[in-house]
N, C-alpha and C positions, 0 to 999 in steps of 0.2 A: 337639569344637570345636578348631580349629588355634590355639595356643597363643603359637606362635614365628612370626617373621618372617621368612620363607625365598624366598632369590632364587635363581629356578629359573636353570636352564641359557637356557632360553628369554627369560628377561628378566621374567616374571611374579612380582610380590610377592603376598604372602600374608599378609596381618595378621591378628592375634588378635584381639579384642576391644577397644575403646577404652578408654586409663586412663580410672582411676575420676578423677572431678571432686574437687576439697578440699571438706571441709567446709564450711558458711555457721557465722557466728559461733554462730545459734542452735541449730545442732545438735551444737555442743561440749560434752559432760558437764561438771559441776563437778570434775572430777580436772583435764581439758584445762585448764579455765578458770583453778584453782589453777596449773596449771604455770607456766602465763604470769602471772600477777600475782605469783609469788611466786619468779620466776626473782631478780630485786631488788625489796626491800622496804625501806622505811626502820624501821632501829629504835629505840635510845634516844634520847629530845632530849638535845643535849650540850653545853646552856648552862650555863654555869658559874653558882655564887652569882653572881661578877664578875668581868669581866674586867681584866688586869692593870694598876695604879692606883686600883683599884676602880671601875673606868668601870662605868658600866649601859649600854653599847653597845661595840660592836665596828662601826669600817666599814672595810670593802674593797670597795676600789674597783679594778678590773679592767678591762685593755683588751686584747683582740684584736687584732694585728695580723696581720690577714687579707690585709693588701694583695690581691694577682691572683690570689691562690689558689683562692677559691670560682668563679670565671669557668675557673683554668685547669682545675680540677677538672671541669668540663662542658663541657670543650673548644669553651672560646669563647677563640677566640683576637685577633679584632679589637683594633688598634692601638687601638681607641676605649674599649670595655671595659677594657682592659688599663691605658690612663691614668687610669683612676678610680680603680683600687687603686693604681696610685703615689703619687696624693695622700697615703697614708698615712703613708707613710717621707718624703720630701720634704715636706708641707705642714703634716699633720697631726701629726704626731708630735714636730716640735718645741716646737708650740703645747703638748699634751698634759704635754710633761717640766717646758717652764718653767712652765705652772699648779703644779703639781706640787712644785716646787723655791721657787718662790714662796711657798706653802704649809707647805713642809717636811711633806710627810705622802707617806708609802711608799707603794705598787702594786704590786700584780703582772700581768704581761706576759704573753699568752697567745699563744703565735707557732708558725703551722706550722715544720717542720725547712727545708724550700727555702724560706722565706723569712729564718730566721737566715741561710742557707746566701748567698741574692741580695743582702741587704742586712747586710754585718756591722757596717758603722757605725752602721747603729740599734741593733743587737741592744748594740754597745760604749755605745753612749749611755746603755741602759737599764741595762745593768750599772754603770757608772760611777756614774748617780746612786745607787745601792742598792736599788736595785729588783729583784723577783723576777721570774723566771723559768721559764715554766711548759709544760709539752708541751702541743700542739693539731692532733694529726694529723702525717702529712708533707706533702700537697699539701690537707688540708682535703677529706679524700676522707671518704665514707659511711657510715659504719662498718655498717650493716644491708645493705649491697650486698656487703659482704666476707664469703669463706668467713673461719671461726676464725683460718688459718693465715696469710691475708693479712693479717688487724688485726693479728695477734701480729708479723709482718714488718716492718710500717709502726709497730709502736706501738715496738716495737723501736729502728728504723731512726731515729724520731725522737729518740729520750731519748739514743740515742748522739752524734746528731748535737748537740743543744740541750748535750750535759756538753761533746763536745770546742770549741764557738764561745765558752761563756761559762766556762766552765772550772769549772765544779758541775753536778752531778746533778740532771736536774731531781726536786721531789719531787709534783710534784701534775701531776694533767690535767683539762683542760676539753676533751672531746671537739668534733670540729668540728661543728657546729651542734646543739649537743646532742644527737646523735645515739647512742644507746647501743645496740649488738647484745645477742643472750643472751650473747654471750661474752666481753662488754667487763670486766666485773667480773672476772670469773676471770682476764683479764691484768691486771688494775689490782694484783691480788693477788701475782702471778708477778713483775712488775716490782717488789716491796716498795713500792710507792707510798702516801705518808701519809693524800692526801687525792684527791678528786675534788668539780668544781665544774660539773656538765651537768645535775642532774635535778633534781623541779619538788616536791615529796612535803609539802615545809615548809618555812617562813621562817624555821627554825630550822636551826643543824648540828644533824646528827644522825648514826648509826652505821650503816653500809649492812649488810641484809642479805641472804644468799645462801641462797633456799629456806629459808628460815625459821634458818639458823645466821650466827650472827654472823664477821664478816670484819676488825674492827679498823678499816676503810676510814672514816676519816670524810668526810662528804659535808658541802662549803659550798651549799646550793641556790641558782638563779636562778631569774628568771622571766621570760616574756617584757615585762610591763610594767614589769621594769626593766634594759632595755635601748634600747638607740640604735636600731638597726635596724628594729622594726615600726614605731616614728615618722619614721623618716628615709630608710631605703630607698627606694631610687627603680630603677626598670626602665623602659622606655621604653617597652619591650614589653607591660608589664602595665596590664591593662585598667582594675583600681583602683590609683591611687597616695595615697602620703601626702600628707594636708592637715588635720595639726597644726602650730601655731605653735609655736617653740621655749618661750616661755612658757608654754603650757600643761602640756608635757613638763615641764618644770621644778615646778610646781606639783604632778604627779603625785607626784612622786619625793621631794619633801619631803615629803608627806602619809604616803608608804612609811617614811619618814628618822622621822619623828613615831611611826609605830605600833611601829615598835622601838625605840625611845628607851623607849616608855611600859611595852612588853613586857621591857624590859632585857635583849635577845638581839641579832640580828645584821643587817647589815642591809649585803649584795651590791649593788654595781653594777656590769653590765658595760656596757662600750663598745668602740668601733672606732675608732684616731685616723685613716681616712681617712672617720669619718661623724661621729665628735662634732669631728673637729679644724676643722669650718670656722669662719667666722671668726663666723657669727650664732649659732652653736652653741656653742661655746669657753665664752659669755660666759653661759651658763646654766648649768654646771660650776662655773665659778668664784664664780656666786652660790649654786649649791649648800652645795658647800666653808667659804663664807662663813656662810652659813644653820646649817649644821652644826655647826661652830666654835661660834658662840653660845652653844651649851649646853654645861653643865657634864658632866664626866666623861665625856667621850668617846675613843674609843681607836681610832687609823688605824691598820691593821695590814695586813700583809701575807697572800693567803692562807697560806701557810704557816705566819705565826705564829698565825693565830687558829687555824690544825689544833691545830698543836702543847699550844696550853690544851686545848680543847675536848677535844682526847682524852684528857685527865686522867681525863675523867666514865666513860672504859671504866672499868669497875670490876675485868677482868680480861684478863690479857694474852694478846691472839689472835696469834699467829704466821701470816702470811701464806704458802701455799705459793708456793715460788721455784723457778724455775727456772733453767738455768745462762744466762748472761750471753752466749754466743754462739749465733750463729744463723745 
C-alpha cells in the first residue's frame, strides 16, 4: 500500500490511507482517563483554624474588568458590542470603588493586560483606593485554543505589562473565563505565582495539584453561581437570555455567604463592573455587603491576602520551577 503523498510530474496525487479517527471518550483506558483528571487535582483544604482576627470567614470579593475584551477576543468588532464593555470603565466601575470605599472593605481586580494598557485611569483608580491587582489574560484570549508557547507568551506579556501600569507584580491569576489548558498550571509555576482563582474542585482554598505531586500553587475556587454573568448576561443573538430578578441573585449569594459563615471557610464572589455596575444591580451588592457586615467576625480580604494565610496550612515548602523572566 502507498504510504506517502506523491505529486507526480503529471499533476496526479497519491494518498495513503486515511488518518486514524480520535478516540470516543468510551474507548479511553483508565491510564488515558487518569492523565486527564489528574493533569490538575485539587489537594489539601487550606482553611485555617481562623482566619486573621479570628474571623470564622474570609470574603473576597472580585471583579473582572473585562470591559471589550471577550467581544474583541472573537473579533466582534461592532461599534454596538464594543459600547457595552465601555460601560465598565466609565459607568460601572465607579459605582463599584465608591460601594467599596463606602464600606471600607478591599477587592481585587482582575483585568486583561490591553485593558490596563486602554484604560489607565481606571487601572490608577483601583490602585489608589488599595485594592489589588491581579493578571486575566492579555486580550481574554482561550487558553485551551493556545499551543503551550502562546499561553506562556501572553501569560508573560500580561504580568509584565500589569507590574509596569500599577507598579507591582501581579501575584495571582484568574484565567479568562476560567478557562484552564493542560499547560496552564506548569506556567502558573514558571511565573512563581502565589495563587490562582479559575477552578471549580471546592468551596474551600485548597493546594493545587500537578499529576498527583504537590505544587505550592494555592487555589481560591469560584463557581459559576457565584458570579454576575450566568444571571445577567445578555446577547441579543442568543436564543435563551436571562430572566432573573436582581433579588433573586441576591438571595442566592447570601444563602452561599450563610453556608460559609456556618462551615468557617471561604466565601469568593466574582463580578464584572460593566454587569454588576448598573444601577438596578449596584443596589443588591450593597445590600449584600450590608447583610454580611451583620455578622460577627468577618474578614474582607484581598485575594492575595487570604493566599497568603491559607498557605501557612502547606506543611512543607514546595519551590515552584522558574523560568528566566525574558522571552
Amino acid at each position: 500500500m502507498i504510504s506517502l503523498v506523491c505529486v507526480l510530474a503529471t499533476g496526479l496525487v497519491v494518498q495513503g490511507p486515511p488518518p486514524k479517527r480520535p478516540q470516543k471518550p468510551w474507548q479511553w483506558s483508565l491510564g488515558q482517563i487518569r492523565e486527564i483528571t489528574h493533569t490538575v487535582q485539587p489537594g489539601k483544604n487550606l482553611t485555617p483554624k481562623s482566619w486573621p482576627g479570628k474571623a470564622r470567614v474570609a470574603v473576597a470579593l472580585s471583579f473582572d474588568l473585562d470591559n471589550e475584551t471577550p467581544k474583541l477576543r472573537d473579533n466582534r468588532t461592532s461599534p454596538a458590542v464594543i459600547a457595552q464593555g465601555q460601560y465598565g470603565s466609565r459607568a460601572g466601575l465607579p459605582r463599584v470603588l465608591e460601594l467599596l470605599r463606602r464600606h471600607r472593605i478591599p477587592a481585587t481586580f482582575f483585568m486583561p493586560a490591553v485593558i490596563a494598557k486602554l484604560y489607565p485611569a481606571s487601572v490608577k483608580a483601583v490602585v489608589k483606593a488599595g485594592h489589588e491587582v491581579g493578571i486575566h489574560g492579555w486580550i481574554h484570549e482561550r487558553n485551551s485554543k493556545l499551543t503551550e508557547a502562546e499561553e506562556r507568551l501572553l501569560m508573560g506579556r500580561a504580568l509584565d505589562m500589569l507590574q509596569k501600569v500599577t507598579g507591582k507584580r501581579p501575584v495571582g491569576i484568574r484565567t479568562p473565563s476560567w478557562d484552564f489548558s493542560p499547560h496552564t498550571l506548569k506556567l502558573i509555576q514558571e511565573f512563581g505565582l502565589l495563587y490562582d482563582s479559575s477552578l471549580m474542585a471546592d468551596d474551600r482554598p485548597y493546594e493545587l495539584l500537578s499529576h498527583g505531586k504537590r505544587t505550592g500553587i494555592v487555589e481560591l475556587p469560584v463557581e459559576w453561581i457565584l458570579d454576575d454573568y450566568p444571571y445577567f448576561g445578555f446577547s441579543r443573538y442568543a436564543a435563551i437570555r436571562p430572566h432573573i430578578g436582581p433579588e433573586a441573585v441576591l438571595d442566592i449569594w447570601k444563602k452561599e455567604f450563610d453556608g460559609a459563615y456556618k462551615e468557617r471557610t471561604l466565601f469568593v464572589l466574582t463580578m464584572h463592573p460593566h454587569i454588576i455596575g448598573h444601577r438596578s444591580r449596584i443596589v443588591i451588592l450593597d445590600k449584600l455587603v450590608r447583610y454580611i457586615k451583620r455578622h460577627k467576625r468577618v474578614w474582607f480580604a484581598t485575594h492575595e491576602a487570604v493566599a497568603r494565610v491559607a498557605k501557612r496550612g502547606i506543611s512543607r515548602k514546595v519551590t515552584p520551577s522558574r523560568r528566566p523572566l525574558g522571552r
